[in-house]
Every structure is written in C-alpha cells, then in structure tokens.
C-alpha positions in Angstrom: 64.6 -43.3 -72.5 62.9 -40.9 -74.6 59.5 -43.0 -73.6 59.6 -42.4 -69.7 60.8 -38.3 -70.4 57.2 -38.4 -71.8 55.3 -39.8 -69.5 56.9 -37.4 -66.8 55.7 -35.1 -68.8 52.1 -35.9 -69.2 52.3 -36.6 -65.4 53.5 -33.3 -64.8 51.0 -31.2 -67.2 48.4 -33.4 -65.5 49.1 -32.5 -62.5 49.3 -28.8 -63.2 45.8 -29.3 -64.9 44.7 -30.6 -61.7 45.8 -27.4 -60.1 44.6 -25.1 -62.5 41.3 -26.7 -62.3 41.5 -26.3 -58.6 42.5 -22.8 -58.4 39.3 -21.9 -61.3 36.8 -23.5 -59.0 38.2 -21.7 -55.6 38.2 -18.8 -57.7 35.0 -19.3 -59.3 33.4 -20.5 -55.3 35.1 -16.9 -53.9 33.1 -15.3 -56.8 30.0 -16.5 -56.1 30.4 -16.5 -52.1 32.1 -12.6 -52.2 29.7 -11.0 -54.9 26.8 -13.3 -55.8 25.9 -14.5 -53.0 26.9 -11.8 -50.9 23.7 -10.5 -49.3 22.4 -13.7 -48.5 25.2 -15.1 -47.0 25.4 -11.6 -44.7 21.5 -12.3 -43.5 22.3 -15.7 -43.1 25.1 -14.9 -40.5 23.1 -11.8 -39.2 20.4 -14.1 -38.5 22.2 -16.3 -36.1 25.0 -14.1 -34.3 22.8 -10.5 -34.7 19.9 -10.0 -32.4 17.7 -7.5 -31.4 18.2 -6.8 -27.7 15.7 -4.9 -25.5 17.4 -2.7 -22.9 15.3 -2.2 -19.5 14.4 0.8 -18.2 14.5 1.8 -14.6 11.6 2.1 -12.6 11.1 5.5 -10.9 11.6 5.5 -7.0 8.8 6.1 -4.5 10.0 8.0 -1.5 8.0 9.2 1.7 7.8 13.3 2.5 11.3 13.6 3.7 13.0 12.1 0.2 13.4 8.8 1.9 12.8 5.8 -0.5 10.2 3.8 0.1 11.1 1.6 -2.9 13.4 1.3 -5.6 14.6 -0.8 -8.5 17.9 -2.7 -8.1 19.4 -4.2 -11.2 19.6 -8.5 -11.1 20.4 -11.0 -13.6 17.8 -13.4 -15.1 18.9 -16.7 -16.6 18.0 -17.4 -20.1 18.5 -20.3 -23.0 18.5 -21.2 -26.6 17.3 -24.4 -26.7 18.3 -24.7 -29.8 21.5 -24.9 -29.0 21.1 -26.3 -25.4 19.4 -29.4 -26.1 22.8 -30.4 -27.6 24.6 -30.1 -24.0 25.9 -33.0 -22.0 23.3 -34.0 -19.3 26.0 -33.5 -16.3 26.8 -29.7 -17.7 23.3 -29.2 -17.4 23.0 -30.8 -13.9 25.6 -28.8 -12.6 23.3 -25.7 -14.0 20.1 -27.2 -11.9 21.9 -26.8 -8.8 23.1 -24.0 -9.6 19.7 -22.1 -10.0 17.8 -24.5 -7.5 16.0 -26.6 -10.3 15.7 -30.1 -10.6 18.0 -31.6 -13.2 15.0 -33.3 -15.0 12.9 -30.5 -14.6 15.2 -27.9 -16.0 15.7 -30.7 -19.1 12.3 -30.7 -20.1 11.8 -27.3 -19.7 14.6 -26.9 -22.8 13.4 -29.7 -24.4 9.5 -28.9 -24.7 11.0 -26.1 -26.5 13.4 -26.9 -28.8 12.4 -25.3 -31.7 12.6 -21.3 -29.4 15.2 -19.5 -29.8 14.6 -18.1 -25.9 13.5 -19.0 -22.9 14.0 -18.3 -19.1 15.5 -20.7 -16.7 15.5 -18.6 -13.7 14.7 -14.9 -13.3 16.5 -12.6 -10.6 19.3 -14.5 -9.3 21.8 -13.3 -6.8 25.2 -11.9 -7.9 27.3 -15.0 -6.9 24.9 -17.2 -8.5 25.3 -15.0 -11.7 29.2 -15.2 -11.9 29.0 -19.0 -11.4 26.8 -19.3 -14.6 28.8 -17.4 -16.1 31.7 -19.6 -15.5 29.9 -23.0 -16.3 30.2 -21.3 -20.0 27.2 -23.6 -21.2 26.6 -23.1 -25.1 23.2 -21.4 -25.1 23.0 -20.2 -21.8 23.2 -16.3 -21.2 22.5 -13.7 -18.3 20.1 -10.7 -19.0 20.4 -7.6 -17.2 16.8 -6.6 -15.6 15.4 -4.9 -12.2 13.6 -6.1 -9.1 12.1 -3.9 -7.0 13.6 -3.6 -3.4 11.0 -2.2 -0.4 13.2 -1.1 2.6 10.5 -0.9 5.0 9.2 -4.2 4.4 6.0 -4.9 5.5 5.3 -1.4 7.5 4.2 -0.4 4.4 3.3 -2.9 2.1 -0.6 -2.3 1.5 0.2 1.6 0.3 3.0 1.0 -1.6 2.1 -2.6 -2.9 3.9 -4.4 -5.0 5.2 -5.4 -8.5 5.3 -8.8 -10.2 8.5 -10.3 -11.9 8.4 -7.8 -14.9 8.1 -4.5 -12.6 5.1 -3.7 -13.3 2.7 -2.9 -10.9 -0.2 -5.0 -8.7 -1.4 -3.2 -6.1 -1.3 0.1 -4.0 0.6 3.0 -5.4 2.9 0.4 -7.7 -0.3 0.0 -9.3 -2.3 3.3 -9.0 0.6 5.1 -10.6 2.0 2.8 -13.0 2.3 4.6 -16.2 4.0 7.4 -14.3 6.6 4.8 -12.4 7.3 2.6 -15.8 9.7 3.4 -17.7 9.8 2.7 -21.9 12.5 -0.1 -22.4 14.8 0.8 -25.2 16.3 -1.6 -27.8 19.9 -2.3 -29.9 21.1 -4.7 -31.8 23.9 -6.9 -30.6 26.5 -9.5 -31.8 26.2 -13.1 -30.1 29.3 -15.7 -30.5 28.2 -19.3 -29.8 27.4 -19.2 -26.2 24.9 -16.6 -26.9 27.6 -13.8 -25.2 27.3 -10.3 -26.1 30.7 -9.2 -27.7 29.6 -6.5 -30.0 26.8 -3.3 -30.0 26.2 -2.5 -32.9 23.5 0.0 -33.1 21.4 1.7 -30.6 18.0 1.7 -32.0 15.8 3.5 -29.3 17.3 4.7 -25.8 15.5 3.3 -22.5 13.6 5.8 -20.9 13.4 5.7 -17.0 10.1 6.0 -15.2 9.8 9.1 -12.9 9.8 9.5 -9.3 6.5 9.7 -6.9 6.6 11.4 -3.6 4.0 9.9 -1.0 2.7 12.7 1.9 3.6 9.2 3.6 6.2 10.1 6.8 8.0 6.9 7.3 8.8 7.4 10.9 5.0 7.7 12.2 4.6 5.0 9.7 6.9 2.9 11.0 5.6 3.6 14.8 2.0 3.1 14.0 2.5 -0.3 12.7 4.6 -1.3 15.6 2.1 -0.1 18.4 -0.9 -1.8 16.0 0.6 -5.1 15.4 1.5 -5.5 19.3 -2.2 -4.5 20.0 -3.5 -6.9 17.9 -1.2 -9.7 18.9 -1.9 -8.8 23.1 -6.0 -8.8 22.4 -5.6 -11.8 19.6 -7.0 -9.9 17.9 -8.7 -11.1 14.0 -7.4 -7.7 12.5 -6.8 -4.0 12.9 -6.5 -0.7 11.0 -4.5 2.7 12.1 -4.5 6.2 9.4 -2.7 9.3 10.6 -3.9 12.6 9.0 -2.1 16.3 8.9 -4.9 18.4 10.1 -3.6 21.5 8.2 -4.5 19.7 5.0 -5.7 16.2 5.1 -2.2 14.5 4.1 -2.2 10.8 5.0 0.8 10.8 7.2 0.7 7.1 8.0 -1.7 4.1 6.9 -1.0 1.0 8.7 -2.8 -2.4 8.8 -2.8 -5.8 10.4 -2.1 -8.5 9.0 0.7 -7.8 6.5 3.1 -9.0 4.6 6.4 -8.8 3.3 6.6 -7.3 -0.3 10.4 -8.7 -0.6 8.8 -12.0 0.0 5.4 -12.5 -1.0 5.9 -17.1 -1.1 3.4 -17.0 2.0 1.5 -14.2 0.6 -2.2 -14.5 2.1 -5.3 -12.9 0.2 -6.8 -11.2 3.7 -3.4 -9.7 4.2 -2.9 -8.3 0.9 -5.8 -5.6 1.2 -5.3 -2.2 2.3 -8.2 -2.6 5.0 -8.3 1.0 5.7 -9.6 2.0 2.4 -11.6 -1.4 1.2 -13.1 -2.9 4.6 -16.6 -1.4 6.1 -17.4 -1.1 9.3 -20.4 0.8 11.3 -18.7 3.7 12.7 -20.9 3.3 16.5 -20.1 6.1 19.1 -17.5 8.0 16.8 -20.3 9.8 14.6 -21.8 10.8 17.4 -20.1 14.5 17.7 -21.8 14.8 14.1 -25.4 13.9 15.2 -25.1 17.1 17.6 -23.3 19.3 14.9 -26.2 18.2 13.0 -28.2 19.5 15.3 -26.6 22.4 16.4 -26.1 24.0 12.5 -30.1 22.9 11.7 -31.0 25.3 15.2 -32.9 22.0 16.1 -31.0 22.6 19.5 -29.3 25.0 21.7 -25.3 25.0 22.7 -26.9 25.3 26.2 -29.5 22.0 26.0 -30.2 19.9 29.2 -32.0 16.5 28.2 -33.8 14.1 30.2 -32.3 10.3 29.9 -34.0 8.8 32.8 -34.5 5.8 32.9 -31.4 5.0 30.8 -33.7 3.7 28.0 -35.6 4.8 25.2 -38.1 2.9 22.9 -38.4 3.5 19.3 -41.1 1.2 17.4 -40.4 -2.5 18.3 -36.5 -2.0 19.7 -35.7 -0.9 23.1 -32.4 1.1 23.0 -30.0 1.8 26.1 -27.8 3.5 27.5 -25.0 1.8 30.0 -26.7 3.4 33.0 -29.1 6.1 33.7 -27.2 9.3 33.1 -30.3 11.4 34.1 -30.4 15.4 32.6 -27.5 15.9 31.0 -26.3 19.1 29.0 -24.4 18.1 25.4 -20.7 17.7 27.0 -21.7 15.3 29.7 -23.5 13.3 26.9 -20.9 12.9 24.7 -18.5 12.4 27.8 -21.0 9.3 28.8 -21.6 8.9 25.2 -25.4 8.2 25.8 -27.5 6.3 23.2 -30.9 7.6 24.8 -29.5 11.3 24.4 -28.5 11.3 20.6 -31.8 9.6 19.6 -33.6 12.5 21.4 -31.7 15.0 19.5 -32.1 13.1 15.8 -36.1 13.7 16.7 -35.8 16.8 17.5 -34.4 17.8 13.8 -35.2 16.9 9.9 -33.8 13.5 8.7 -32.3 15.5 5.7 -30.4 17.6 8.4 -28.7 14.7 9.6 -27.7 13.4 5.8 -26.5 16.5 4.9 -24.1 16.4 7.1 -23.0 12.9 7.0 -22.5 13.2 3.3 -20.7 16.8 3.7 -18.7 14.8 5.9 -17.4 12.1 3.1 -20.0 9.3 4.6 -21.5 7.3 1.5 -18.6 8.7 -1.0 -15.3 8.5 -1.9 -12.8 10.1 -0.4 -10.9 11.2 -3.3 -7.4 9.8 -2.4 -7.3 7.7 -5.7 -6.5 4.8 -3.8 -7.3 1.9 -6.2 -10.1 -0.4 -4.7 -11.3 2.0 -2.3 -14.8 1.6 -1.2 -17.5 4.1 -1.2 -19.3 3.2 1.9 -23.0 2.9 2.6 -25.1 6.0 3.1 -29.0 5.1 2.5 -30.9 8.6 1.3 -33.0 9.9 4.3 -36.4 9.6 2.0 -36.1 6.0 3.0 -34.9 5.9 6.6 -37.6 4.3 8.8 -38.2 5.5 12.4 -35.9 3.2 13.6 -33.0 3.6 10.8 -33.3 7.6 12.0 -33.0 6.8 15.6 -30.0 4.4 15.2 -27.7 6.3 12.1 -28.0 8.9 15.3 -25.2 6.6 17.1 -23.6 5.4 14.0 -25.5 1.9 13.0 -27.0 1.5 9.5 -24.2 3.1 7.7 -20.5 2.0 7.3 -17.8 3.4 6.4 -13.7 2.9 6.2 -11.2 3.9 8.5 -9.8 6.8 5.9 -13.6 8.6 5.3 -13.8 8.2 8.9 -10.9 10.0 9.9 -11.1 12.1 7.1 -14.8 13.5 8.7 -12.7 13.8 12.2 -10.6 17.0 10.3 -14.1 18.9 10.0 -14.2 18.9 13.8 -10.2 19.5 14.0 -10.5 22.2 11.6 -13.2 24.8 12.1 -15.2 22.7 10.3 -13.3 22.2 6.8 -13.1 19.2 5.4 -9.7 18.3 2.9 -9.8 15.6 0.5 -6.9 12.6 2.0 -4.4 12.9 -0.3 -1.1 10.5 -0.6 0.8 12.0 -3.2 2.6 15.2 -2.6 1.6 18.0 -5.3 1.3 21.8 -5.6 -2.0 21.8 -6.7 -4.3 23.8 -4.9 -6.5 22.5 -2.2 -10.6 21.9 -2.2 -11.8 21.9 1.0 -15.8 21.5 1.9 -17.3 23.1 5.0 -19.1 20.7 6.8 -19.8 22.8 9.8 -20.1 26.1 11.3 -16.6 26.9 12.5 -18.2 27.4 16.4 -19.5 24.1 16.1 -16.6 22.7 15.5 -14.9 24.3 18.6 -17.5 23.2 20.5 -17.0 20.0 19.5 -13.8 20.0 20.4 -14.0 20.9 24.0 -16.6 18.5 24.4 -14.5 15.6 23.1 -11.7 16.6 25.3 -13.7 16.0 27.8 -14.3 12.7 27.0 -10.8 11.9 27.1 -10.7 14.1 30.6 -13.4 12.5 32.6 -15.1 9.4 30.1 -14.7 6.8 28.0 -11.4 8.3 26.1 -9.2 8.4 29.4 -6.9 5.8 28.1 -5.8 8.3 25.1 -4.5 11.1 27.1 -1.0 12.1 26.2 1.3 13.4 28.9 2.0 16.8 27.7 -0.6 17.8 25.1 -4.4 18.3 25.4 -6.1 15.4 23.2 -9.9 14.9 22.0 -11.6 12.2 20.6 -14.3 9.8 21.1 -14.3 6.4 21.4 -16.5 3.7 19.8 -17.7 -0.2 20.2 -19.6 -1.5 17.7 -21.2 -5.0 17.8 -20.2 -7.0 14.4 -23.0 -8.0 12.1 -24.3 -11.5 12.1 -27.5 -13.4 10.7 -30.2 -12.1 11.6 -29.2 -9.3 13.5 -25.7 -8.1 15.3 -23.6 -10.6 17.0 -23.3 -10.5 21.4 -19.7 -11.8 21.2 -18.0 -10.6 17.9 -17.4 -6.5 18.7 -14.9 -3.6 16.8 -13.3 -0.9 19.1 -12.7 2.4 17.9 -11.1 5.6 18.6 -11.3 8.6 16.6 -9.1 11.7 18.2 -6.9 14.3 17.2 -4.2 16.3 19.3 -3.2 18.7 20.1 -6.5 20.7 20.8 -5.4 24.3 21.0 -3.8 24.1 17.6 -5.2 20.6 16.1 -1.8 19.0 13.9 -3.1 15.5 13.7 -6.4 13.5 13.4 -5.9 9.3 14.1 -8.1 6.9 13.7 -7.6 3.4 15.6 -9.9 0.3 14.8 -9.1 -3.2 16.2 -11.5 -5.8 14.8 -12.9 -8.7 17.2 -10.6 -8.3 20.5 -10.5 -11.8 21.9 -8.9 -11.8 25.9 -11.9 -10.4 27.3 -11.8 -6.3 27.0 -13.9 -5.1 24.3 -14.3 -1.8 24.7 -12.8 1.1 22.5 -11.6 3.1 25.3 -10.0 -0.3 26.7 -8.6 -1.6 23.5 -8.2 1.1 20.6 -7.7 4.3 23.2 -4.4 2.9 24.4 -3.1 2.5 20.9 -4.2 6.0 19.8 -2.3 7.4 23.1 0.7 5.7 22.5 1.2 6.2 18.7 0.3 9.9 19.2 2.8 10.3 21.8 5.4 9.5 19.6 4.5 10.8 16.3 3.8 14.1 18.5 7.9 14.3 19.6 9.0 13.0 16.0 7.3 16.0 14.5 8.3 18.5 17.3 4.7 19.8 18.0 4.9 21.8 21.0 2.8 20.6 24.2 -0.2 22.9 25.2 -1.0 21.2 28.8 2.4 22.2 30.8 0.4 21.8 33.9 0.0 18.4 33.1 3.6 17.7 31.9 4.8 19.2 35.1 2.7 17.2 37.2 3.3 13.7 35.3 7.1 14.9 36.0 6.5 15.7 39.4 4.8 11.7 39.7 8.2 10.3 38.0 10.5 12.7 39.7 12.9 10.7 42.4 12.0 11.7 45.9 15.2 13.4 47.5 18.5 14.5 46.4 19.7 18.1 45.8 
C-alpha cells in the first residue's frame, strides 16, 4: 500500500515538473518574442502587411473661353496583383477573374506566373465601376483595386488635335495635354497603409506627403464655333471625297484662335483605331503653297514700296505673260485693269507685272512681316516654320511666281494669321491659344490705308469674282480665294489641286479672319471659290449669330428676306 502512495507521488511531481518546464519555456519564448526579438519581429510584420502607397493627383481641367471643359480627369479603378500570393489561387478563381476583366484565362496566368517573385503587377488598368465591385466581390487573395484617373474629352473628336491626348498614366502626348504638361500634372502624394491578406487597405497610418493637383488651363478655344467648323469641314470633305482638310478661326481684335479644326480625326476617348495621318494637327504641321491668297500682299507690297499708285491701270492683254523659259496665264484675257478688278479676276499676268515693277527685298519684307518663313509664336508643339527662300537668291522666275503664292509654303495658322494685317489696319497679333493677361505684341506689316484698301478690294471679289460663294446674308465679307496645283515629280501635278479661301467678316468692323483649305477635291470641282468658299460662308454665318456680331449690309438682309418672304397674306 505504502508502495503505490509513492508512485502516485512521483507521477504527480513528474507531472508538475512537466508543467513547470512548460510554463519556463512559454515564459522564456514570450521573453525573447516580446523584448528580444521585438524590433525584428515588428519589421518582419511591417514588411508584409505595411506598404508605402502613392496617392494620385488630379490632373488640372482644360476648358474653352466660356469656362466650359474641354477635358477633365475622372477617377477609375485599375486592377492590380501580388503574385506572390496569387500564384497560390485555384485556376477556376482565376478564370472567373479573366472574364471578368476580358483576359484570357491562360493569358492572365502567365502573366502572374512570369512574375512570381513581384510583389505588384497590373492586370487591367481603368475598369468600369461594375467591373470594379465584382472584383471586389470575387475576394481573390492577392488581388486589389487602385484608385487612379482617366482623362474624359466631352467633345470627342471636334477637338482632338488641339487638345490631344494623354496615355494610360495621364501624362501628356500631344497638343496642349502635351505642350502644357508640367502645368496640367499634378505631384502624386504618398502614405503608408496596412494590407490584411487579400492585399485590402484596412488601416492609414501615416500621411507622408499630400497629392498636389495640377492646375487648370484656359484655351481662347470657343467650343461652339469649334464645334460648327468641324461639322461644316467634315461634310465638305466627305461631299468632294475629299483626301483631307483644314479650317482656323481667328478674333481679329487680337489674333485668338477661336477654333482649329481638321479632317481626319479621331476620337481621344477611343484611340484602338487611332491612324498616324489623323493624329496631326494639320493646320500647324502640314505645308502647302498658299496660290491666289497672297496675292493682296504682292500689291501691299507694292503699294507701301511706292513701286505703284492706288490708282494703277495695267495692260494684261493677251492673257499671258512670259518670264525666262515658263509661259504664265491668266484664265482669260482681262485686258487693262485697275488693282480691284485684278484681284477681283485674280490675274496671274497682273501680279507678275507689279513684282517687276518693285525690289525683290520689298516683297520679302513683307512676306516675312507677315509671319511667312517663321513661326507663328502660338507654342503649338510640332508646328512648322514654313519655307521662305531669302530674296538674294530668287531667280527671275522664283520673283515672278512667289508674286501669286508658288515657291513658298506655308500652314493654314501663319496664313490666316497674315489675313489679320489686312483685317486690322495692318497689325499683325501673334495666334495665341491660351488665355493670359499678358500684354500683346503686335508687328505692323502695312500701312494702315493699305490695309483698307485691301479690304474693299477683296470685298469685291466676293461681290462680283471668284469669292461669290462666301457671301453671308447679312454682313459684308472679304476674302480671296485660292487653287493651288499639288506638287509632283518633276514639276506640279494637272489632277491633284488644294482649294483655298482666306476671308474675314464683317468688313466695316473686321471680328473674324477664317481660313478654309480642302486638300485634293475629288467629284470634279476644284476650284477654291467652288469648294472652300462655300465652307467659309457657311461656318461664318453661324459663328457670326453665335457671337452676336451685328450685320453691316441691311440692304442685303432685307433683300434676301424680301426673296424668302411668302407672297401674300396680311
């Protein structure tokens, strides 16, 4: 008896042993884990649930001269994964993912598995809202949303090659997005974050720099002449099948771009069938011989130098004129002609009279003053400067043909931007497309009664010549129109032609200067008072009501009236 009382006792103390061994070891382990280890341990967990986060910054808005966005930054979701932790996941959780985000199943597998040993990596960038919440919901270890921004352009392609675009990080490509980028960025910010499992935020724990949002941009851009000048030029070119065309609108007063259309476009929202012809802004990059349009700077040329008298007659008979080896024509023979009737017939034979009659360095100065050979100044980013040769090198011929605009080119913006010297008493403004108070720099290009000469002369080719096709019922309207044969090897092509017109309206009190170009017309009519004319009257019609610019020809507005009135009635 007394021998099994000790052997429940030795059981017992051993068992207490066992205990107290125990408890010294968890003691001894919460030591070492709570105090020795301590700072370890807390990187150690830091280093896989604490991350460094960076938060995105808004993009500034562009908006048009009213306040009106043009574009804008929208906040979107991207998809992102561990594939650390990923690679791990059942194949028919991740299959359920690839349809979700419109991957293929094997695709987005390799995708995580060709980076296994990342910590990050996107799956799909920018998804739609609903797509967002169902991700969520799949609750995939590894796989998390990101807030970021995608950039939203309301009028689409009206505007696409001033405003271009921005890739998938917002930064920007072309046009203003790219022009002004440091001022549109924003400075992304950063915080650290606590991650469970599933790689979900559920804790901030320290802001470490704030995101800074980029600032806004106003364009001298008016969205509604935008927006009417890209309708009327796209139907143009569609009715003549036209290979391309090019419309800028400029304030008179001061040389804002108003509107800066071109076809083809595209859609900045949707750039998957984006073309490299349609992504240029043609009206600053392409160059084209300006023809007939220059001519009303040939005569101011002349007129300034004192080479020739406001009251000229010149002799045109036969209708032909030769100059070295080259024979150059008029349509028809115009006969004597004073300087209104010339530029009303625009005659070839007439302007190469008066370029001999004055110093080659007369007619380059003037050109240049102009903005021929030079950049404009608008800070457009691949904007061309045009070809001006110096006049030390013009041969005879050269001289004789620069007098009716071939053997220089020259964009549709300096082109129009030469038409406000003749709208504005001569003054020339540098194009601008951002709205600032900075002062303006103007050049004078002409003598102020030159230029009003001018003007009266060009109304009257829209009166009684070429131009007739860009009246506007209402308003009194100048210009000149222009048809330039395309260059080809070995000379200028007999089938390939541009049509031009370069007006302004209204002429007592100038507001706006256009300039229409429609490249290679293909269903027969050529011309630029048959193919470009209609196109200026139209869109200047319009944009002339939208800005409330009072008409100046009520005899004419009564009489159109008059044509529509209904016969009869009270």
């Amino acid at each position: 008896m007394r021998k099994k009382e000790y052997n429940s006792t030795r059981r017992r103390q051993f068992v207490l042993i066992c205990f107290a061994v125990c408890a010294v070891v968890l003691v001894v382990r919460a030591v070492d884990l709570q105090i020795l280890q301590q700072d370890f341990l807390r990187t150690e967990g830091d280093a896989r649930h604490l991350r460094v986060v960076s938060l995105p910054a808004h993009r500034g808005m562009i908006m048009d001269r009213n306040g009106e966005p043009v574009a804008m930054s929208t906040p979107v979701d991207s998809v992102w994964a561990n594939p650390r932790e990923t690679i791990h996941v059942e194949r028919q959780r991740l299959a359920a993912l690839a349809r979700l985000l419109g991957i293929g199943e094997e695709d987005l597998y390799q995708r995580i598995a060709q980076r296994a040993e990342r910590e990050f990596v996107y799956l799909r960038r920018h998804i739609n809202p609903d797509v967002a919440q169902q991700v969520r919901a799949l609750g995939i270890p590894g796989v998390a949303l990101q807030r970021e921004y995608r950039r939203y352009y309301p009028m689409g392609e009206t505007s696409a090659h001033i405003l271009g675009f921005t890739n998938i990080d917002d930064r920007g490509q072309e046009g203003v997005e790219l022009a002004y980028e440091d001022w549109l960025a924003g400075r992304p910010g950063a915080k650290r974050v606590l991650r469970d499992r599933l790689g979900r935020t559920i804790r901030d724990v320290e802001n470490i720099r704030p995101a800074q949002p980029g600032r806004d941009l106003m364009l001298t851009i008016d969205q509604r002449l935008q927006y009417v000048a890209y309708r009327e030029l796209k139907a143009a070119v569609q009715a003549r099948n036209a290979l391309a065309g090019t419309a800028v609108i400029l304030d008179a007063r001061n040389g804002d771009v108003l509107a800066m259309v071109n076809q083809p476009s595209y859609n900045p929202n949707n750039r998957s069938s984006l073309r490299g012809d349609a992504s240029r802004n043609r009206a600053v990059t392409d160059l084209f011989e300006p023809g007939s349009t220059i001519k009303p700077f040939t005569v101011a040329a002349a007129l300034d130098s004192g080479a020739i008298s406001p009251d000229i007659r010149i002799e045109t008979s036969p209708g032909q004129i030769r100059v070295g080896r080259h024979t150059i024509r008029d349509v028809r023979n115009y006969g004597n002609v004073d300087l209104t009737t010339m530029m009303v017939k625009s005659s070839n034979v007439a302007m190469v009279k008066i370029s001999n009659q004055m110093e080659p360095s007369a007619l380059w100065t003037i050109y240049h003053r102009a903005g021929f050979g030079r950049l404009t100044g608008s800070g457009f980013p691949g904007e061309a400067t045009g070809v001006l040769r110096d006049f030390i090198l013009w041969r005879q011929a050269e001289r004789a043909t620069l007098s009716f605009g071939y053997g220089l080119s020259v964009t549709a913006l300096q082109l129009a931007q030469s038409y406000l010297a003749i709208a504005g008493d001569g003054l020339v403004y540098t194009p601008r497309l951002i709205q600032s108070n900075d002062p303006r720099y103007a050049e004078q290009v002409m003598q102020p009664a030159t230029a009003r000469a001018l003007r009266l002369m060009l109304e009257g080719a829209t009166r009684d010549g070429t131009g007739t096709r860009a009246r506007v019922e209402g308003y009194r309207v100048a210009g000149k129109t222009g048809t330039v044969r395309k260059s080809a090897a070995g000379g200028y092509a007999q089938d390939r032609y541009l049509a031009l017109f370069a007006g302004f309206a209204p002429v007592s009190d100038p507001r706006l200067v256009m300039i229409i170009m429609i490249d290679e017309p293909r269903t027969g009519e050529y011309y630029g008072g048959q193919v470009a004319a209609p196109v200026f009257s139209r869109v200047m019609h319009d944009a002339l009501r939208l800005l409330n610019i009072v008409p100046d020809d009520l005899p004419g507005l009564e009489a159109a009236q008059s044509r529509t009135r209904p016969r009869g009635g009270a």
